[in-house]
C-alpha positions as semicolon CSV with decimal commas, in nm:
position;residue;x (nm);y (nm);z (nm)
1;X;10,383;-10,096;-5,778
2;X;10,222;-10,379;-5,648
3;X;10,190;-10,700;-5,845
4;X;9,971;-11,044;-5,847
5;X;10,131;-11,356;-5,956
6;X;9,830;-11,515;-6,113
7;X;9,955;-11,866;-6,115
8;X;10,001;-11,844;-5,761
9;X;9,698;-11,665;-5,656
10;X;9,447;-11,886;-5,488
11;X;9,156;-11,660;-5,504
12;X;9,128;-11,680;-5,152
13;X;8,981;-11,258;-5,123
14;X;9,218;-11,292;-4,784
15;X;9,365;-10,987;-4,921
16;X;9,111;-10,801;-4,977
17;X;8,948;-10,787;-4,662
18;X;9,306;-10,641;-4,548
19;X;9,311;-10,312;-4,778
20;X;9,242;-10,008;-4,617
21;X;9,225;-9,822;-4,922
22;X;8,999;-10,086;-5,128
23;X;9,295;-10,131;-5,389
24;X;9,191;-10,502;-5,450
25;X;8,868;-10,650;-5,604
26;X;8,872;-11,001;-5,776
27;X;8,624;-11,072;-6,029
28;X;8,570;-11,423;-6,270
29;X;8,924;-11,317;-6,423
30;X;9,074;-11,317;-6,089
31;X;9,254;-11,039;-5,862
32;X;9,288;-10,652;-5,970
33;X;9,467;-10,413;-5,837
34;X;9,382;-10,078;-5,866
35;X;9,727;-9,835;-5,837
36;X;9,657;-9,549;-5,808
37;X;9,465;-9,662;-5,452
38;X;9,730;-9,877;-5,339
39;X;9,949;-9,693;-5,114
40;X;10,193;-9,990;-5,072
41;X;10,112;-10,050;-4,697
42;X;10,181;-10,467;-4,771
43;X;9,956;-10,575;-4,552
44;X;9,796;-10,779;-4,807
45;X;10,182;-10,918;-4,944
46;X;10,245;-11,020;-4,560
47;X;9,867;-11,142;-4,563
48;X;9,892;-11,356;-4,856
49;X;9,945;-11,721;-4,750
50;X;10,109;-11,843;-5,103
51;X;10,314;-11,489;-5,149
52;X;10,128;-11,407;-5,449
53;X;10,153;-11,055;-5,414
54;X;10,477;-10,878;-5,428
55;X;10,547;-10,499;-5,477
56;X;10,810;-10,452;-5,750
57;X;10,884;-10,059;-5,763
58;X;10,821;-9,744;-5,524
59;X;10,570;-9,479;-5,658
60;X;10,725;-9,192;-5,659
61;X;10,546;-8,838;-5,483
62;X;10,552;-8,543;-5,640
63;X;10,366;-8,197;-5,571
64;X;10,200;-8,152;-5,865
């Protein structure tokens, strides 16, 4: 799963522009992540200049 650290984020959209599968938006509130786009690539957690982002857990894949 891949998390933002709000009180690190800087709002910066760097991350964004990264995302090949358009996981991340950022709105007044700040950034979102939506998971069930992310594919955990971390090209947005190597991206991010302030390590905001980190991913925490692997989804697991299942057949079903």
């Amino acid at each position: 799963m891949l998390e933002v650290n709000c009180e690190k984020c800087l709002d910066c959209a760097g991350c964004i522009c990264l995302c090949p599968e358009t996981a991340l938006t950022i709105n007044l509130t700040g950034l979102h992540i939506d998971q069930n786009a992310c594919t955990l690539c971390a090209l947005c957690v190597r991206f991010c200049p302030v390590q905001a982002l980190e991913i925490t857990e692997k989804k697991i894949l299942t057949n079903s």
